[in-house]
Residue frames as qw, qx, qy, qz and C-alpha x, y, z in Angstrom:
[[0.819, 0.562, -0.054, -0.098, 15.22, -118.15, -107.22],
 [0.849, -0.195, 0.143, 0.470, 18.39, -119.94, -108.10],
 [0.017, -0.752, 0.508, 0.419, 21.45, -118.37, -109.27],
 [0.871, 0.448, -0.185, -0.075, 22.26, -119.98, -113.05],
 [0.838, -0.220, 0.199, 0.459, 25.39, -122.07, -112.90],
 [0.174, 0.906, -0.248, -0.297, 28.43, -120.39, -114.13],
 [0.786, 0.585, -0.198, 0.017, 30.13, -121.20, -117.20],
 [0.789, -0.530, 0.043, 0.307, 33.32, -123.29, -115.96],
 [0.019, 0.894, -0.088, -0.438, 36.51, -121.88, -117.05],
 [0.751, 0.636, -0.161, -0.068, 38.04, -121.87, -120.47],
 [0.918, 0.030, -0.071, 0.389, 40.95, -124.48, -121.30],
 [0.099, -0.844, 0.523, 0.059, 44.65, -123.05, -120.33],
 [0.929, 0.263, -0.254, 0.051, 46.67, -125.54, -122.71],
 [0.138, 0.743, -0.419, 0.503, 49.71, -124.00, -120.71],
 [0.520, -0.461, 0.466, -0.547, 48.74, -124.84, -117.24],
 [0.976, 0.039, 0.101, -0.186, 47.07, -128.11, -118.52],
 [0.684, 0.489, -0.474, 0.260, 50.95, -129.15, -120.01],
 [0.123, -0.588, 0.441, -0.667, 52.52, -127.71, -116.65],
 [0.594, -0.382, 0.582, -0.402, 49.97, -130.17, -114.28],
 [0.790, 0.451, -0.357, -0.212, 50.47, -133.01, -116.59],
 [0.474, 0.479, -0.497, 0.547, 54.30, -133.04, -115.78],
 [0.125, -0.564, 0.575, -0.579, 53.73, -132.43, -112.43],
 [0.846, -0.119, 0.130, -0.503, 50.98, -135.35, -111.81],
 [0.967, 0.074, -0.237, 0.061, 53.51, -137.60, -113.44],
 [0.226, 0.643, -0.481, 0.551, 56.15, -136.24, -111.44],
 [0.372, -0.350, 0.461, -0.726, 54.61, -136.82, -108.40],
 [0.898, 0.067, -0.155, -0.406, 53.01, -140.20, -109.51],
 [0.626, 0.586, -0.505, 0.096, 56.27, -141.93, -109.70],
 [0.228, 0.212, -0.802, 0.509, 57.39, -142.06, -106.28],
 [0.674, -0.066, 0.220, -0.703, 53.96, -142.26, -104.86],
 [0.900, 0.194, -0.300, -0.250, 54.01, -145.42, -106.65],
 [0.224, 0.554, -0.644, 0.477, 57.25, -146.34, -104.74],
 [0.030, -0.219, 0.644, -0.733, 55.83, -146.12, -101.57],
 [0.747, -0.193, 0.200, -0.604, 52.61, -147.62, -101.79],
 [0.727, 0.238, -0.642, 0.053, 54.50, -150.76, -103.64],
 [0.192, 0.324, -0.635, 0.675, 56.68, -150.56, -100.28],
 [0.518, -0.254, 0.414, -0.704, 53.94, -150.07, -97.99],
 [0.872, -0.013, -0.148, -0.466, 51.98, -153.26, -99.32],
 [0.705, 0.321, -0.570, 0.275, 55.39, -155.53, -99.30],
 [0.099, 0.301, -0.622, 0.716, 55.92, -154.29, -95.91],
 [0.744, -0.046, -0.041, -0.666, 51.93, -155.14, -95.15],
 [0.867, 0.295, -0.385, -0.117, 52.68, -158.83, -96.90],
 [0.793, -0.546, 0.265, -0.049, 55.13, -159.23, -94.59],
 [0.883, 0.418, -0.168, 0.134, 58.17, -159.60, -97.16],
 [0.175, 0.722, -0.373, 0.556, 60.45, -157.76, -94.67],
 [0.058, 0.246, 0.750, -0.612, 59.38, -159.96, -91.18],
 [0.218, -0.569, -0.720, 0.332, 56.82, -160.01, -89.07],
 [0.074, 0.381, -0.009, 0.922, 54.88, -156.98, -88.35],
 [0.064, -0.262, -0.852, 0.450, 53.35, -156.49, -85.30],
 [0.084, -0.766, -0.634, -0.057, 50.05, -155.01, -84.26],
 [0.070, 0.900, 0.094, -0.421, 51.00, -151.25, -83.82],
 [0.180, -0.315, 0.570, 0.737, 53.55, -151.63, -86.48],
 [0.145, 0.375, 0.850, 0.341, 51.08, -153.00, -88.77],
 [0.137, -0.810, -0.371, 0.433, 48.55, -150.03, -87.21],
 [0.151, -0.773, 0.116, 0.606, 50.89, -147.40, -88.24],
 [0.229, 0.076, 0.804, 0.544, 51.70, -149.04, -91.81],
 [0.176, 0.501, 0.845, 0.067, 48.28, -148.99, -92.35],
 [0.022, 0.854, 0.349, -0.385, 47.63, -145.53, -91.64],
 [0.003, 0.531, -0.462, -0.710, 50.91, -143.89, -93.95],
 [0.261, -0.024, 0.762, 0.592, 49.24, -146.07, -96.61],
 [0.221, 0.733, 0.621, 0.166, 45.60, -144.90, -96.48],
 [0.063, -0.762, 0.114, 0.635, 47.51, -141.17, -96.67],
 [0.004, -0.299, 0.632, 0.715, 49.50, -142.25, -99.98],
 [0.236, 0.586, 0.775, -0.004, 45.96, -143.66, -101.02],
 [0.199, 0.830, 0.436, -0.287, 44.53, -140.19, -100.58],
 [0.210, 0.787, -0.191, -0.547, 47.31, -138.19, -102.36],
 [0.296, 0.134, 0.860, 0.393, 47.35, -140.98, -105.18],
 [0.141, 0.608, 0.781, -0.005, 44.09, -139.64, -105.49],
 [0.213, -0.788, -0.061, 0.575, 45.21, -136.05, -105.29],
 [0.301, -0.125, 0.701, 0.634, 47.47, -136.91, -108.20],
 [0.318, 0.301, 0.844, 0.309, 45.05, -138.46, -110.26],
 [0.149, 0.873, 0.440, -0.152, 43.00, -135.31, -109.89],
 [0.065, -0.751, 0.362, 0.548, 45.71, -132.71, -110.60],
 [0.223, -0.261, 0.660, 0.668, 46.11, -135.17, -113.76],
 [0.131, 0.651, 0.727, 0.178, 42.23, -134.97, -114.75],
 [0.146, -0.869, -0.288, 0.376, 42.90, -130.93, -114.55],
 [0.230, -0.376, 0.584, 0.681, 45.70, -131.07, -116.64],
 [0.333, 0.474, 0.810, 0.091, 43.47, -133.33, -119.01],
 [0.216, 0.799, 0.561, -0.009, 40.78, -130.85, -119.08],
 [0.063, -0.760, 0.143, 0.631, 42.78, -127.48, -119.45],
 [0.009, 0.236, -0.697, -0.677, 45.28, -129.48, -122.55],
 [0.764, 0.247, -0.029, -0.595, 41.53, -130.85, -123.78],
 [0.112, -0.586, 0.735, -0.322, 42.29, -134.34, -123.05],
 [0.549, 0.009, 0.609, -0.573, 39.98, -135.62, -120.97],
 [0.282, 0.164, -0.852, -0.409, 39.13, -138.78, -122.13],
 [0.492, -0.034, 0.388, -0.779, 35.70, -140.87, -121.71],
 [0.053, 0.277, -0.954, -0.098, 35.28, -144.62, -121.80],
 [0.694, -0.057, -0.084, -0.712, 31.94, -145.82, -122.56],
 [0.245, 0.135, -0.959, 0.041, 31.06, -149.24, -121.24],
 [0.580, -0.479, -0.501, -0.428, 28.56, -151.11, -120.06],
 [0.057, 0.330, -0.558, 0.759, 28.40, -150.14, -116.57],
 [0.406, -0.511, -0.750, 0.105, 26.12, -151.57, -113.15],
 [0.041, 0.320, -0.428, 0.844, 25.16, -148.47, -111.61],
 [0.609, -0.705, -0.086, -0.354, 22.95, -149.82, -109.47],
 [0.794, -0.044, -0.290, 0.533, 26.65, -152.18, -108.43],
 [0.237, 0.357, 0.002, 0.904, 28.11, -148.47, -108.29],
 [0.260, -0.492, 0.102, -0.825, 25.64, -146.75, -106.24],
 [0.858, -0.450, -0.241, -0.050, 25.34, -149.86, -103.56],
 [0.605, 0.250, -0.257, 0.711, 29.14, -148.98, -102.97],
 [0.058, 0.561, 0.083, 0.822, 28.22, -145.52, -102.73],
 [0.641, -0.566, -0.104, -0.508, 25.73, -146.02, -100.00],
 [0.927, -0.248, -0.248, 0.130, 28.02, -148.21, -98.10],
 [0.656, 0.149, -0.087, 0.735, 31.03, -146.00, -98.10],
 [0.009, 0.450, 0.079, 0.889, 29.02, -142.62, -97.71],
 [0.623, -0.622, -0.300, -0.367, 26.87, -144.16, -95.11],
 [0.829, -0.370, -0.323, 0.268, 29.51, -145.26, -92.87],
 [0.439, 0.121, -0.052, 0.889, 31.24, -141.54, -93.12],
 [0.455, -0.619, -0.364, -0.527, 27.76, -140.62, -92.35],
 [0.772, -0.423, -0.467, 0.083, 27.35, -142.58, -89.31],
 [0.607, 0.097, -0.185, 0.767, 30.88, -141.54, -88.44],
 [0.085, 0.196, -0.169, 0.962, 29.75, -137.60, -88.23],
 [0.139, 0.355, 0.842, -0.383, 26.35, -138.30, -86.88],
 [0.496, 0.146, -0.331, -0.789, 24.22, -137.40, -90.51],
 [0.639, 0.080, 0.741, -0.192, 21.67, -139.41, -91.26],
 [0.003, -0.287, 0.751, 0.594, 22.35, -140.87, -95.14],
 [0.677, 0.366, 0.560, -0.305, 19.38, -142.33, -97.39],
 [0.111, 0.425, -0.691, -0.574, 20.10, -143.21, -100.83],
 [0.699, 0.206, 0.654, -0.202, 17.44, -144.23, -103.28],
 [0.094, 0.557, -0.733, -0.380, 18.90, -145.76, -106.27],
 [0.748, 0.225, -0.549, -0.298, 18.20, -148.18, -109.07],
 [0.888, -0.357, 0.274, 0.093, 18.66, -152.06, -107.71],
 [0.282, -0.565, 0.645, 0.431, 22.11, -153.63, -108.49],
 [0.527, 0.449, 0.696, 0.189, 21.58, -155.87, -112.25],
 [0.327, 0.882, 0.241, -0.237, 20.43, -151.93, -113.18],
 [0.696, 0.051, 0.367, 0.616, 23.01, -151.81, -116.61],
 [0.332, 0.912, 0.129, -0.201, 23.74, -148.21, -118.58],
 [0.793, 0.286, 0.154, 0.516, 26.39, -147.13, -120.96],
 [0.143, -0.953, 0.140, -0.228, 28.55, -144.77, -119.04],
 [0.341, 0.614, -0.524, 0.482, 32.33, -144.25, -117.49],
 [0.713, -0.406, -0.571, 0.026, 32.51, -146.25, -114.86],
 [0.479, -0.160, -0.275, 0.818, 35.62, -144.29, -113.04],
 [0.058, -0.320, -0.188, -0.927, 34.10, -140.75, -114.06],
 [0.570, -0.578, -0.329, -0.482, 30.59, -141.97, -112.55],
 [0.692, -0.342, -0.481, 0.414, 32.15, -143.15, -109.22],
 [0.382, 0.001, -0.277, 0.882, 34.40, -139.88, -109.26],
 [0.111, -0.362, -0.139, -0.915, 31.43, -137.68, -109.51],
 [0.658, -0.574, -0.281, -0.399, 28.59, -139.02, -107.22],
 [0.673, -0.246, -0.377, 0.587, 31.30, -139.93, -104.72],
 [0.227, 0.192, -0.134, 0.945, 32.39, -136.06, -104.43],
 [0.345, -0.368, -0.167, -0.847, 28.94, -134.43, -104.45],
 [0.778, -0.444, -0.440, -0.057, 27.75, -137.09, -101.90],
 [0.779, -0.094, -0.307, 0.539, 30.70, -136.58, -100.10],
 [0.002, 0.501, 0.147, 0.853, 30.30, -133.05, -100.14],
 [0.576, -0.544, -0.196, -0.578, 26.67, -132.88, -98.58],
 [0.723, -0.522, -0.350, 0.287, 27.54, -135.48, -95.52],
 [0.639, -0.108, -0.366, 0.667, 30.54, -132.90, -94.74],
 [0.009, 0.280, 0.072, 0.957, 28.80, -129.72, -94.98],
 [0.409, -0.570, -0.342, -0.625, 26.06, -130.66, -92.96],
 [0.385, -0.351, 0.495, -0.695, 25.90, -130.59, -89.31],
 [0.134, 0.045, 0.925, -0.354, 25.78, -133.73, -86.27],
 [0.178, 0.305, 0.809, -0.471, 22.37, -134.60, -86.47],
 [0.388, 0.459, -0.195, -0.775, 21.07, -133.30, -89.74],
 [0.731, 0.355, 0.582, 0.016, 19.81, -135.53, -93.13],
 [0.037, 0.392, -0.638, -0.661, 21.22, -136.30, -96.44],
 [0.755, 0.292, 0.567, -0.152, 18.54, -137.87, -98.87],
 [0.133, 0.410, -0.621, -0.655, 19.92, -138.52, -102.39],
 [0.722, 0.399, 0.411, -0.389, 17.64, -140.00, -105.00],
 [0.024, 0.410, -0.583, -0.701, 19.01, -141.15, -108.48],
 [0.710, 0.437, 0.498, -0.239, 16.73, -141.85, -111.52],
 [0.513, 0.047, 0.752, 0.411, 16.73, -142.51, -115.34],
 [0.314, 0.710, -0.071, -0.627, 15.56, -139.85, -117.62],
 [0.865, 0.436, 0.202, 0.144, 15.70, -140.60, -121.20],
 [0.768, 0.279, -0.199, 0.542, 19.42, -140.89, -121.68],
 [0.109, -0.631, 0.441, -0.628, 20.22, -139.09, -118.46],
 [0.579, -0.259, -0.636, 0.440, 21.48, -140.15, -115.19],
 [0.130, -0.623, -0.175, -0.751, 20.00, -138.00, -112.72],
 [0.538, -0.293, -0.650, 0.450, 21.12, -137.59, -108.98],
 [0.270, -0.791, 0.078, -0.544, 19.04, -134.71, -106.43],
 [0.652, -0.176, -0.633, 0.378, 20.69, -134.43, -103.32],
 [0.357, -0.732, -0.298, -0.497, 18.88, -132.65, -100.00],
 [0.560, -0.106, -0.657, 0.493, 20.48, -131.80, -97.09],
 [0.475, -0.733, -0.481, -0.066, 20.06, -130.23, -93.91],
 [0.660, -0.669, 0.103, 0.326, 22.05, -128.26, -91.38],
 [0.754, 0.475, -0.034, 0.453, 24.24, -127.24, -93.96],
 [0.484, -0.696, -0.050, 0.529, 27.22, -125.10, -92.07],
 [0.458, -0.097, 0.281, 0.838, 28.24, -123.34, -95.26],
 [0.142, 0.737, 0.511, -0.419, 26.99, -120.10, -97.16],
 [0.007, 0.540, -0.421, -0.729, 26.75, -117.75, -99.75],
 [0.567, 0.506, -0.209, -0.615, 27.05, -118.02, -103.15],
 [0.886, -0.156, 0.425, -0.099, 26.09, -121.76, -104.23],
 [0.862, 0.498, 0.059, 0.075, 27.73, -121.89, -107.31],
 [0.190, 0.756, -0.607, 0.159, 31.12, -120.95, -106.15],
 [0.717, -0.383, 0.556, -0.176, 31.41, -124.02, -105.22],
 [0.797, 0.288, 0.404, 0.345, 32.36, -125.20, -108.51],
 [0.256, 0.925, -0.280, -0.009, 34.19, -121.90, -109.36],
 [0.763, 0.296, -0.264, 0.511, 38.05, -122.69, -110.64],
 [0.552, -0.471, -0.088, 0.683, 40.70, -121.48, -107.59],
 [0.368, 0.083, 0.099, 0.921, 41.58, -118.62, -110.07],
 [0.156, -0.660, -0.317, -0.662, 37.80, -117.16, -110.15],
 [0.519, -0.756, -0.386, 0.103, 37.42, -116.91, -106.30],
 [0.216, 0.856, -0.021, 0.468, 38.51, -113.57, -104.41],
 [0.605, 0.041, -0.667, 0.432, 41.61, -113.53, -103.00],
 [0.028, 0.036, -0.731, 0.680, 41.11, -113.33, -99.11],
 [0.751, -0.207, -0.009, -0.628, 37.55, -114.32, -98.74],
 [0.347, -0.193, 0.915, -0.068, 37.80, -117.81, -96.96],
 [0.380, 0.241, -0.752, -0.482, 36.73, -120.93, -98.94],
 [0.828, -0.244, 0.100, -0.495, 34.13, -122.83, -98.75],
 [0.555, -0.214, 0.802, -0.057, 34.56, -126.58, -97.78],
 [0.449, 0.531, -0.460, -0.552, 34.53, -128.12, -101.52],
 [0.944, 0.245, -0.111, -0.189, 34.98, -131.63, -101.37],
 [0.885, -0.181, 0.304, 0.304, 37.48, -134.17, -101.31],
 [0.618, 0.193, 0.394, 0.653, 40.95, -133.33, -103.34],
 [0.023, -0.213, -0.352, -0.911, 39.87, -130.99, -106.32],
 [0.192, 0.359, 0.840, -0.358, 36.53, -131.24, -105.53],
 [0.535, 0.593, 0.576, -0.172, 33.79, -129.76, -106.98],
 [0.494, 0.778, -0.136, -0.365, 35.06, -127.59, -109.24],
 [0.086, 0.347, -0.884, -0.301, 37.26, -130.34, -110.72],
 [0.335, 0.243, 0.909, 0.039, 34.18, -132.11, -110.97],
 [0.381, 0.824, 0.077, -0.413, 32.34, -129.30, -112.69],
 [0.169, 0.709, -0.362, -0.581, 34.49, -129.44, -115.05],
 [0.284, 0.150, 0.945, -0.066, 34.16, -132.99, -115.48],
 [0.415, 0.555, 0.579, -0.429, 30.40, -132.54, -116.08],
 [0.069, -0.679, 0.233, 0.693, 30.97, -130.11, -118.10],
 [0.018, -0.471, 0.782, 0.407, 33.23, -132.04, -120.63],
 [0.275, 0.312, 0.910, 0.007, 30.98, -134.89, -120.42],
 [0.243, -0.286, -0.615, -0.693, 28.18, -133.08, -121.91],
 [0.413, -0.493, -0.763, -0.064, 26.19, -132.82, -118.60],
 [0.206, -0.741, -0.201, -0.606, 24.65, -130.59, -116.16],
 [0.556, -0.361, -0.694, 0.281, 25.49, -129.57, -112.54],
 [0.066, 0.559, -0.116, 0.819, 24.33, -126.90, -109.96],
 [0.336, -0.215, -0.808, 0.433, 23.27, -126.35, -106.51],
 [0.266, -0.696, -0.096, -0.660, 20.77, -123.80, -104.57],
 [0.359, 0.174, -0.646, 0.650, 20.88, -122.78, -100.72],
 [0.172, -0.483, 0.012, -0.859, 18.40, -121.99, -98.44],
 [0.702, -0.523, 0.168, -0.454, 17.57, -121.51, -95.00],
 [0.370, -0.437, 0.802, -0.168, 20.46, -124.25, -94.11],
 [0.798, 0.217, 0.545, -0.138, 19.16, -126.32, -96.72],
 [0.047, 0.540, -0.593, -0.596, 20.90, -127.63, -100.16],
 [0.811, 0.373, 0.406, -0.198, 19.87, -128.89, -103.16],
 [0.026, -0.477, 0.747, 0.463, 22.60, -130.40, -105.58],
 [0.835, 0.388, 0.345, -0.183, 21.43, -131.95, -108.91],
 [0.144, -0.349, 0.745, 0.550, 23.90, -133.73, -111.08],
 [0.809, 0.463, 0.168, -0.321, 22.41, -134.69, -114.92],
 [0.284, -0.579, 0.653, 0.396, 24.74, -136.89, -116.94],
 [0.784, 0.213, -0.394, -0.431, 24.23, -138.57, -120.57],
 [0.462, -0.170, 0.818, -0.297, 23.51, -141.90, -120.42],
 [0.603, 0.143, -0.542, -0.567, 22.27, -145.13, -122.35],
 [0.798, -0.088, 0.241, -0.545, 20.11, -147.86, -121.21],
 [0.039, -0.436, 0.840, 0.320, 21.13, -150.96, -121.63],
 [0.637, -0.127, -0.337, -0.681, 19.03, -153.30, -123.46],
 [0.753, -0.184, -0.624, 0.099, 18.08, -156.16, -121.08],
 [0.147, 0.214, -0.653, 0.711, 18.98, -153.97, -118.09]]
């Protein structure tokens, strides 16, 4: 039987002020340097050759990732000072979850999972956060391909409850253990010296738990026998004509 999800942890307006300040601290010249990188890309500085260009390329898909690092440490702030904001729009997630399968399959490929991903067609319209939905099925997808072992399977399925979005994802070979729901425990609930599981990109899950959370939606996982099952439930609204 599963273990019930635990309750994520309670706001720390303190902290949440604290990574604010530091996210825009840290935003500032990050912004600097990808400006730079792209001008230097563009070619506003000369020529750039092929391993220059190479090596450009690579310091900028770093300041990519800790742009992205940022942006989480300022969705943590968000959620601690209660914050967190949530932008309803009409939204393609089948557009969104053809991405998904392109980007998660080829990081698939990459570690030798096989990836399957059955999902609404594109046209398929709901009224939901576009950035929020990306940030979450990205992670938890992203998750399962890295936790699971060469030669294993990821199958993710996503459907349409009444006003729920509703992704199961099944893997194989998983190489982690224990207790599933510390994976979305907060850094402060986990005991110090026990190693950490592998969590995701960035914050990962637990900065998407908490996400979920906020949103008004549901996430948890179960483990067994080298096998996971992660089910994300998020509100949602049909559009009409979708």
């Amino acid at each position: 039987m599963a273990d019930a999800p635990r309750p994520p942890a309670p706001p720390d307006p303190v902290r949440g002020v604290f990574l604010a300040d530091l996210a825009h601290d840290l935003s500032t010249p990050l912004t600097a340097i990808h400006g730079a990188l792209e001008l230097l890309l563009a070619g506003a500085y000369g020529a750039v050759d092929g391993e220059q260009r190479a090596l450009v390329l690579e310091v900028l898909a770093s300041a990519r990732e800790m742009r992205a690092i940022v942006q989480d440490v300022a969705d943590l702030g968000a959620i601690d000072g209660g914050r967190l904001v949530f932008a309803a729009a009409r939204v393609d997630v089948g557009a969104i979850l053809g991405d998904l399968r392109t980007t998660i399959g080829d990081a698939a490929a990459k570690r030798g999972v096989t990836f399957t991903l059955d999902a609404p067609p594109p046209g398929t319209a709901i009224e939901s956060d576009d950035r929020r939905l990306r940030q979450i099925l990205a992670c938890v997808l992203g998750y399962a391909i890295k936790a699971a072992r060469r030669g294993s399977q990821v199958a993710a399925r996503v459907s349409q409850p009444e006003r729920l979005l509703r992704m199961e994802v099944h893997a194989t070979g998983i190489t982690t253990s224990g207790d599933p729901q510390a994976l979305f425990a907060d850094r402060r609930d986990l005991t110090p010296g026990v190693p950490k599981p592998y969590r995701g990109p960035g914050l990962g899950l637990p900065l998407v738990g908490r996400v979920v959370h906020a949103w008004g939606g549901r996430i948890h996982a179960e483990m067994s026998d080298g096998a996971l099952l992660m089910v994300v439930e998020l509100p949602c609204a049909r559009m009409s004509g979708a």
